[in-house]
N, C-alpha and C positions, 0 to 999 in steps of 0.2 A: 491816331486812329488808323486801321490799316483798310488799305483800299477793298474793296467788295473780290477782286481777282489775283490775290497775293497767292504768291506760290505753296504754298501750303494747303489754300480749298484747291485750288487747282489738281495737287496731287492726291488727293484726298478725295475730291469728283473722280477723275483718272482712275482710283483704284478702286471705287466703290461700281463704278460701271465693271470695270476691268470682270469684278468677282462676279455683278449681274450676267454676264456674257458667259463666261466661264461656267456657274451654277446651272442656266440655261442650255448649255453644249453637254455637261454630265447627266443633265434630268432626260433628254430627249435622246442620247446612247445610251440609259440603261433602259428605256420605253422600244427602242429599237431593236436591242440585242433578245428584249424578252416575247417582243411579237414575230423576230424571228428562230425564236427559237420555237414559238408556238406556228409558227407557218411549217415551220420541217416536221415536227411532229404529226401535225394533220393530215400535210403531204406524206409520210411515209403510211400513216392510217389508209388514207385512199390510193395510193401507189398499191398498197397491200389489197383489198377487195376489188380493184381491178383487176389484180393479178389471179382471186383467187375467182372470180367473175369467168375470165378466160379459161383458166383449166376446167373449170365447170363446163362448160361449153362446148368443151372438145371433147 
């Protein structure tokens, strides 16, 4: 009978976490890269109506 902690679950725990951490790191940079991508956009929208805010002005 093999013990409850044989090297085998052991590496097999190890690799299954391994990929939960890894999965985890890929799901939350492509959530990142897309909300900043959506922050530059909106910032160049209101960069822009500032701008055109100003010349109006003058």
């Amino acid at each position: 009978m093999d013990p409850l902690y044989s090297i085998d679950s052991i590496a097999f725990l190890g690799m299954f976490i391994f990929l939960l951490i890894l999965g985890y790191l890929v799901v939350t940079d492509i959530h990142y890269e897309e909300k900043k991508k959506e922050d530059t956009e909106e910032g160049k929208e209101n960069k822009k109506e500032k701008n055109d805010k100003y010349i109006d002005e003058r």
